[in-house]
Residue, then its C-alpha position, 0 to 999 in steps of 0.5 A: x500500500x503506497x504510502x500516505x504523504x499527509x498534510x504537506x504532501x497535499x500541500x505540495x500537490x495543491x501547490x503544483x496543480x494550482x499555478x499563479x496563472x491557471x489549474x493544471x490539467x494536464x493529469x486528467x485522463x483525456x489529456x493524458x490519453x491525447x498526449x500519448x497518442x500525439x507522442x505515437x504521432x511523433x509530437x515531443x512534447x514541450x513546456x505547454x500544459x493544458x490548464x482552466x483559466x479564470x475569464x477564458x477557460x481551457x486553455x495552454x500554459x507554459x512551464x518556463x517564460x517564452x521570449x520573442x522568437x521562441x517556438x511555441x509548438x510544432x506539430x507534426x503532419x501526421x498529427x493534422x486531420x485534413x482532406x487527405x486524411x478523410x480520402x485515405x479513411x473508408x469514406x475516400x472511395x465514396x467521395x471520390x465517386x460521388x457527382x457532383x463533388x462534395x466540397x472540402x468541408x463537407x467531407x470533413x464533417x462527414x468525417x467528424x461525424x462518422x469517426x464520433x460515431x464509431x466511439x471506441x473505434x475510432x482511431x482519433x477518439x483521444x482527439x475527439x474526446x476533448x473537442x467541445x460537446x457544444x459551441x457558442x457559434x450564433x448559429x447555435x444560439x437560442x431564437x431570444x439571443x439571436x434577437x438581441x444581438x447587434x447589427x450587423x451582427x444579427x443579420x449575420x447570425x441568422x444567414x449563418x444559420x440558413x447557410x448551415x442548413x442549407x448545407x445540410x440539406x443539400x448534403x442528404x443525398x451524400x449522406x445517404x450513399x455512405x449507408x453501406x458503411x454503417x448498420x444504423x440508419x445515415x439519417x440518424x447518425x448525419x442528422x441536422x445537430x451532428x453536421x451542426x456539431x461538426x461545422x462549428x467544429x471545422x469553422x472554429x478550430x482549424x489551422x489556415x493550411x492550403x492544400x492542392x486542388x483535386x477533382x473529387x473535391x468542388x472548387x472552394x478552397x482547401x485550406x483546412x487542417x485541424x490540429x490537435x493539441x494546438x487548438x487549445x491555444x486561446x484568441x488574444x488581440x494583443x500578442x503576434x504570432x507566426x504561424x505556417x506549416x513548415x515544408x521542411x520539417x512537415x510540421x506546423x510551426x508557431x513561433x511567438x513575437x511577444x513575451x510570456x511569463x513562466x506558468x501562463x497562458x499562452x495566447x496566439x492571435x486570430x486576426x485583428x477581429x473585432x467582436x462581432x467577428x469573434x462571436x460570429x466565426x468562433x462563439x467568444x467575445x475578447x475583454x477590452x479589444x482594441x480592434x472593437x467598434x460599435x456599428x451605427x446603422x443608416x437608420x439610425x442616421x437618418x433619426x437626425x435628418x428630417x425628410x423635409x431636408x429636399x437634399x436629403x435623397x441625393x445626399x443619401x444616393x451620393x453615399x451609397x454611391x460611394x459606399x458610405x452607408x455602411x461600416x459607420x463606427x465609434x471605437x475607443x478614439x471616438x467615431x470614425x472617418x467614415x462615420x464623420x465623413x457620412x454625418x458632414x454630408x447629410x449635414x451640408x446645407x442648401x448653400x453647401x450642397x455642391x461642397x458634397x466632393x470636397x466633404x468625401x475628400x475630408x476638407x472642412x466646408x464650413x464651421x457651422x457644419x463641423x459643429x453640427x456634426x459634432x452635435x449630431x454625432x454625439x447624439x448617436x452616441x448617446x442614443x446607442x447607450x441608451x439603446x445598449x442599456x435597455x437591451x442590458x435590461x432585458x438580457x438581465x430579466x431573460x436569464x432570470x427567466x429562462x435559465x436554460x439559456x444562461x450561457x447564450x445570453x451571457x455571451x450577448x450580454x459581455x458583447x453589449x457590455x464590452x459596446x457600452x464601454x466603447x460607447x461611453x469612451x466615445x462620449x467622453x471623447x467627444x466631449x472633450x474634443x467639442x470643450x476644446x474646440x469652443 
């Protein structure tokens, strides 16, 4: 019988699981088994821990501080799951007949969902094990959620969601031809939330890595690979990363352009998203992203300029024209160009009018027009706080109400909750340009 190690033992025990900056957990069984197998794959394993993180989850910790140009991970080729590997699986022979050719990501969600189902089975049920049981992709969230979210992200959403369905849909007949492989019914194992499940999956946590065209596959790109192990890294807006499948080697490289100190996480970058993007492609919302604006729909413009303005449907044509009725931002700084750009417009007066180019081109036409902008866009701003408010309120009412929508609607409320401080930073800066401008 192993001996016991009593109070101090536990200590220790305590002490090296919980880290200053996350829980270790790297001792749970499913990451023990994924570690094994990526080792049979060939991958060493480094000085990066799967651990819980308070704010952003699971995630990699590093066991020794990371300096500018350190490698994170490298991953090698036979640990990737792409297009080859689902060919070189029993659906190869089916997709490679099947017309007209399914698409690159259908073939690996066809694959996700076929290797999930042979459980045991599967030769990639260690990986499949730690993926997500369920994700936060709009296309996942309840109706009352959907509802309030943003423009334009809520448009979005709901294309999201047709476009997901009707990939499904179109994906049926394919399914179908798979039924030789199985015992069960196609339909029962390809049904709308498996395809669902898998699409997240491939939209979320794949690796940008182009593959050459092949004629069993449609024209869209091949440039999907998943990566065990790799995709527990989390999304951060500030720090750099490069990352690129190395020819050489045949591994999937990243190496850091920033600093990480010993026992944190270790974060590498998507893009510089904002968090409608971020919430869109990957279900998550980031904490102070510099890349975030709030998004001011021509409606609400139009709330400030009265129909009885006899310019007003040409100085609204001169702006669709020139593409400035959409991507009309306040960001931490304050309003953009464009939003500015769009708002002097629309407030030229009937003497000013044939001024509209030099507006377009950012020249000053009059300080009465400045002013009235400055006005009117500080007006918006206050509107969409107030708007941001109520709908704060009435997230708040539904999570009491509906508690099986806690998540979803946690996640809209940190989006609106991240917009208002955006909102409110734009306010005090307008405030403060308009002080020093009279």
């Amino acid at each position: 019988m192993k001996k016991s190690r009593g109070r101090t033992g536990r200590k220790r025990r305590r002490k090296h699981l919980r880290t200053p900056g996350g829980v270790n957990c790297s001792h749970n069984l499913e990451y023990v088994k994924l570690k094994k197998w990526l080792k049979d794959r060939g991958f060493e394993d480094g000085n990066l821990r799967p651990a819980e993180f308070w704010g952003t989850g699971r995630g990699l910790m590093t066991t020794k501080a990371l300096q500018a140009g350190d490698l994170i991970i490298s991953l090698p080729e036979k640990c990737l799951l792409t297009t080859s590997t689902v060919l070189s699986s029993c659906l190869g022979e089916y997709i490679m007949k099947w017309k007209p050719p399914v698409s690159p990501l259908i073939a690996l969600c066809t694959f996700l969902v076929a290797e999930k189902h042979a459980g045991e089975k599967s030769p990639w049920k260690p990986y499949l094990d730690i993926l997500p049981k369920t994700y936060t992709c709009p296309v996942c969230l309840g109706h009352d959620a959907v509802r309030l979210l943003p423009e334009p992200l809520r448009t979005k959403a709901q294309e999201q969601r047709m476009m997901v369905h009707e990939l499904y849909m179109s994906s049926k007949a394919f399914f179908s031809s798979l039924q030789p492989l199985f015992a069960e019914n196609t339909e029962t194992i390809f049904n709308y939330s498996a395809l669902e499940w898998a699409w997240c999956t491939v939209n979320t946590r794949t690796i940008y890595m182009k593959h050459s065209q092949r004629e069993c596959f449609s024209i869209e790109p091949d440039v999907y690979a998943l990566a065990p192990y790799l995709d527990l890294l989390n999304h951060s807006p500030n720090v750099q990363v490069k990352a690129a499948f190395n020819e050489q080697t045949r591994r999937y490289e990243i190496w850091t352009k920033s600093q990480c100190k010993r026992y944190e996480e270790v974060f590498i970058c998507y893009g510089p998203h904002d968090n409608q993007r971020l919430l869109l492609e990957y279900g998550f919302v980031a904490v102070d992203n510099p890349h975030s604006s709030v998004y001011v729909s021509s409606d609400t413009l139009l709330k400030y300029f009265p129909p009885v303005d006899k310019q007003r449907n040409a100085k609204l044509s001169i702006l669709r024209d020139h593409d400035f009725l959409e991507n009309l931002t306040f960001g931490w700084d304050g309003p953009s160009w464009r939003l500015l750009t769009a708002l002097k417009l629309l407030s030229l007066g009937a003497d000013e009018f044939t001024s509209w180019k030099r507006t377009l081109l950012g020249d000053v036409v009059s300080a009465r027009n400045e002013q009235q902008t400055l006005t009117i866009t500080a007006k918006i701003c206050h509107f969409l706080i107030e708007e941001t408010q109520h709908i704060l309120l009435q997230i708040s009412q539904l999570k009491r109400s509906k508690e099986n929508l806690q998540t979803h609607l946690s996640l809209v409320e940190a989006l609106h909750l991240e917009n208002l401080k955006i909102l409110q930073k734009s306010a005090e800066n307008l405030c403060s340009f308009s002080m020093a401008t009279t």
